[in-house]
N, C-alpha and C positions, 0 to 999 in steps of 0.2 A: 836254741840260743844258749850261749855260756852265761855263768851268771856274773860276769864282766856286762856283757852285752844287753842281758837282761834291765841292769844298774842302769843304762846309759840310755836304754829306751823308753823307759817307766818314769824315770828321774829329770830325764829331761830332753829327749829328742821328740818325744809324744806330745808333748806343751810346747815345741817349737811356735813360731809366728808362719815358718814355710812348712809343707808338711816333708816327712820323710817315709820311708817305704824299709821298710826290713826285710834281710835275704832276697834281695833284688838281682836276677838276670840278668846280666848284661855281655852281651860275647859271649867267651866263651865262659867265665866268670858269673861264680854267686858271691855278688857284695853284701859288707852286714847289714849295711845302711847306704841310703841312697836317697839325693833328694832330684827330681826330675826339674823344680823348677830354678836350680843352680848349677845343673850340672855335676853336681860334691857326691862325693865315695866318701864313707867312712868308715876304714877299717881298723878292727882292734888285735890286735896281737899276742898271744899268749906269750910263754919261757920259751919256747923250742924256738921260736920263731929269731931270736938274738942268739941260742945256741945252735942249730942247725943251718949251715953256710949253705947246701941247698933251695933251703926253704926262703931265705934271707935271700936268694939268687933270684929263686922263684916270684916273688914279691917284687922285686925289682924289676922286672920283665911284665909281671901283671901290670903295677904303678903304669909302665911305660906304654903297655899296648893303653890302659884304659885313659890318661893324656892325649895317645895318637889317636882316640875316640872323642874326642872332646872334653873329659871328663877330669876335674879337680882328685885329688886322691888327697886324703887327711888321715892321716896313721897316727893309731895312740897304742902303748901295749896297755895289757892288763896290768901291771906295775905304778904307771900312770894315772890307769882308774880308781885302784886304791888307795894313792897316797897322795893325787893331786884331782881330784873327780869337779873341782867348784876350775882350777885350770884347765882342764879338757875342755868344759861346756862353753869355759869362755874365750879359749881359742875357735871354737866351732862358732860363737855366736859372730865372732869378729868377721870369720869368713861369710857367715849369712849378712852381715850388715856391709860388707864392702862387697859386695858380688852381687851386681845387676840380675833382678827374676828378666831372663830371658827365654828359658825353655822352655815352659808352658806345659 
């Protein structure tokens, strides 16, 4: 885990109320964060990721397949983490509290 990532599991996706799962499998795809019983992806993003127009491509095509799977995608970069970390958690809580446990 980066230490963006590390931040965001220890700090506050491990004390969740739903559980989440870290570097989770999915297709063809290893997500950072994953919760099964929401369906939610949530990826973090480094620099290259807003400077490299492949990578940015690529992301867009993952988002897409993992939607056409059923799957919410929530993207934060690391930039994010460290200058708005109390905003990240609470856009994630938002989406745990309006999002029906239906996966199980």
């Amino acid at each position: 885990m980066t230490k963006e990532e590390r931040h965001l599991w220890f700090d506050f996706l491990k004390q969740c109320p739903v559980k989440f799962t870290a570097q989770k499998v999915i297709d063809e795809y290893i997500v950072d964060f994953y919760s099964a019983d929401l369906g939610l992806v949530i990826e973090l993003d480094g620099d290259h990721h807003k400077r490299d127009v492949q990578t940015e491509s690529a992301d867009k095509l993952r988002d897409k397949r993992l939607n056409e799977l059923g799957y919410k995608v929530l993207r934060f970069s690391n930039y994010e983490i460290h200058q708005n970390f109390r905003g990240v958690c609470d856009t994630i809580t938002e989406e745990i509290f309006s999002t029906p446990l239906s996966r199980g």
